[in-house]
N, C-alpha and C positions, 0 to 999 in steps of 0.2 A: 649464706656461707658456702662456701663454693669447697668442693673437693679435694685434699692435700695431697702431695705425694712428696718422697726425697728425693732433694737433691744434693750431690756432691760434687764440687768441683775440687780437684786436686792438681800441683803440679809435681815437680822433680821434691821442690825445697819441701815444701809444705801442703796443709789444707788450706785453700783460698775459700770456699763455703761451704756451710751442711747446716741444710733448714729444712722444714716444710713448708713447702711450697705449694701454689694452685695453679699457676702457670708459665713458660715462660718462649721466650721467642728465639730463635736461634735461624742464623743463616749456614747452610750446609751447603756441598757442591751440588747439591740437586735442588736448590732456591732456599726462602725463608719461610722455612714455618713455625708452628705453635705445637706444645705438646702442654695436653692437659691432663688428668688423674687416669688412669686405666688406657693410658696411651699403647696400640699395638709395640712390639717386643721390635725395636730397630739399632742397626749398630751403623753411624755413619763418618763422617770426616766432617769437622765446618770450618769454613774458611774465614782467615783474621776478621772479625768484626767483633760485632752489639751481643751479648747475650743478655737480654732486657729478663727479671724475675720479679713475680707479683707474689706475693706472701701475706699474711695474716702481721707477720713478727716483725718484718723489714720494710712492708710495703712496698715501694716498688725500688729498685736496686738495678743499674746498666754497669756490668764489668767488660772490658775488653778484652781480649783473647785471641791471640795468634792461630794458628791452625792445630785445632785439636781435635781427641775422638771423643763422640758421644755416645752411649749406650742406654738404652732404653730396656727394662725389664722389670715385670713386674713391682709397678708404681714406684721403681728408685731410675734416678734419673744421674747418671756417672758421665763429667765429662773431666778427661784428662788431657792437659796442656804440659808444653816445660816450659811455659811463662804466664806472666799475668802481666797488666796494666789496668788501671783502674782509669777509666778512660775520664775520670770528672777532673782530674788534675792533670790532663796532657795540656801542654802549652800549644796551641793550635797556633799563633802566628811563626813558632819554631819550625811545625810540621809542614806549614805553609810555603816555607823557604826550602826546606827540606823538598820540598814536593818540584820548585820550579828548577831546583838545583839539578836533581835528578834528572827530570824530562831536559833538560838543558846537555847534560851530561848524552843521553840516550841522540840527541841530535849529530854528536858527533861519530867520526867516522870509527870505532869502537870495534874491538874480535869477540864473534858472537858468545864466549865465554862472559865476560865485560855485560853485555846486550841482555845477556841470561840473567845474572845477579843486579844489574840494574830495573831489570823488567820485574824482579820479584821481590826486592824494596819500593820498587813506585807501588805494586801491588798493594803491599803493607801500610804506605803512607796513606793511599787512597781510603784503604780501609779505616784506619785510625780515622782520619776525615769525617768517614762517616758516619762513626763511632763516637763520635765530638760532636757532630747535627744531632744525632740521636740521642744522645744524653741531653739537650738543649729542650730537645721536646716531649722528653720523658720525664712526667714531673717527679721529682724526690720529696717524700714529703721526711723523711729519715735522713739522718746524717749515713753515708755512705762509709764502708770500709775499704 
């Protein structure tokens, strides 16, 4: 049995989750890592992806998540977003189109205001992407919320 601590994710609308948790994976601007039970005290930013959670209750559980803050302190784990996606019902041949559309868009001759806001939905798309691999290979053995 492995070590619990809380987790909360909250956004603008609502709570999206609050369990005990034992683990979970998260990608920040400083790469991907893991925080487990008695994790040092961190406050960081992470950028849209996978926040994969391993639990007792839920077992394993991947939500997606826009760029949000996380805070780490004593064994409660708060990450706050102003959106959610729950990345097991993204339509991926949408994002798909979505994604070539984009890069297609970025080819053309564009004022770098244009360059800017298409750079940071390819960003998003790419993420969601990879957010959709990852839940493929993240097994759920729980129906997901």
């Amino acid at each position: 049995m492995y070590t619990n601590f809380k987790l909360t994710i909250v956004n603008i609308e609502n709570l999206i989750f609050s369990d005990m948790v034992y683990k979970i994976v998260v990608n920040s601007i400083g790469g991907e890592f893991t925080i487990l039970a008695k994790h040092a005290p961190l406050i960081t930013i992470t950028k849209p992806g996978v926040v994969c959670i391993n639990s007792n209750t839920h077992n394993n559980k991947c939500i997606y998540l826009p760029e949000s803050i996380l805070e780490v302190q004593s064994n409660n784990v708060l990450i706050i977003s102003d959106s959610m996606i729950n990345n097991i019902n993204l339509d991926e041949k949408e994002i798909i189109k979505n994604k070539i559309k984009i890069e297609s868009l970025l080819k053309k001759r564009i004022d770098i205001n244009q360059q800017i806001k298409l750079s940071l939905e390819l960003a998003k798309t790419l993420a969601t992407l990879q957010a959709i691999k990852i839940s493929k290979s993240f097994k759920l053995t729980k129906k997901t919320y």
